[in-house]
C-alpha positions as CSV (number, residue, x, y, z in Angstrom):
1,X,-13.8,-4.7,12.0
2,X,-13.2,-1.2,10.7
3,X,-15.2,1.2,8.6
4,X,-13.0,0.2,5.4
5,X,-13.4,-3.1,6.2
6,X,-17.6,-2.6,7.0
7,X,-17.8,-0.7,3.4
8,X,-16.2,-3.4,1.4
9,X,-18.3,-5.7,3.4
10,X,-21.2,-4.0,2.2
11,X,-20.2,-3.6,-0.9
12,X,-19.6,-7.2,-1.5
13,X,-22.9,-8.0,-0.3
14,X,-25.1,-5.1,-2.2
15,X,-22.9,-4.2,-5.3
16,X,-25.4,-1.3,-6.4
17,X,-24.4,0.7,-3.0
18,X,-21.5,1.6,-4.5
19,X,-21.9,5.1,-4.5
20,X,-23.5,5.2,-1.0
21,X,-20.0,3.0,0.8
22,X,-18.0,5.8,-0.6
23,X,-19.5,8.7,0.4
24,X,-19.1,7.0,3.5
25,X,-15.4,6.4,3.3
26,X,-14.9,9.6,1.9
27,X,-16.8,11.1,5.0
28,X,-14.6,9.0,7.4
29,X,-11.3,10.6,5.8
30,X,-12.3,13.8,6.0
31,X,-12.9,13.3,9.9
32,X,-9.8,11.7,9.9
33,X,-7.8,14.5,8.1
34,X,-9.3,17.1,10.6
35,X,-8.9,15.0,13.8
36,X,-4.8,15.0,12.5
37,X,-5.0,18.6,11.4
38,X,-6.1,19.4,15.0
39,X,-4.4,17.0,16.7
40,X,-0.9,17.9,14.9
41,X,-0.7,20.9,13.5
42,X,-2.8,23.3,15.2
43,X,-1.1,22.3,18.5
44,X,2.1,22.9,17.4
45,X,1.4,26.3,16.3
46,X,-0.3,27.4,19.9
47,X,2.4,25.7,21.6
48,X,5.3,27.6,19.4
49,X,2.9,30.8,19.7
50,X,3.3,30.1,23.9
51,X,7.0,29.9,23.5
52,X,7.5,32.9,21.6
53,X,5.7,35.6,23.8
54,X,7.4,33.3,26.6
55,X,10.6,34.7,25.3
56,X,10.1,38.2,24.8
C-alpha cells in the first residue's frame, strides 16, 4: 500500500483528519519533486558542465 493509498485509508476511517492526511501528502510531494529535481535535472547540468570544460 502506498502513502496515497495509507491517507485515504485514514481518511476514510477518521474523516476529521482531513487536514492532517494532507499535510502529509503534500509533504510526500514535495520529497518527491526534489528527489526528481536531483535525480534529473541537477545531473544533467554537472554532466553537461563535465563535457564542456572536457572540450575546451
Amino acid at each position: 500500500m502506498n502513502l496515497n493509498e495509507q491517507c485515504l485509508l485514514r481518511y476514510l476511517k477518521h474523516p476529521d483528519e482531513l487536514s492532517f492526511s494532507t499535510e502529509i501528502l503534500k509533504l510526500n510531494n514535495k520529497i518527491l519533486e526534489q528527489k526528481f529535481i536531483t535525480k534529473n535535472i541537477l545531473a544533467n547540468i554537472s554532466l553537461n558542465d563535465y563535457t564542456d570544460m572536457a572540450r575546451a
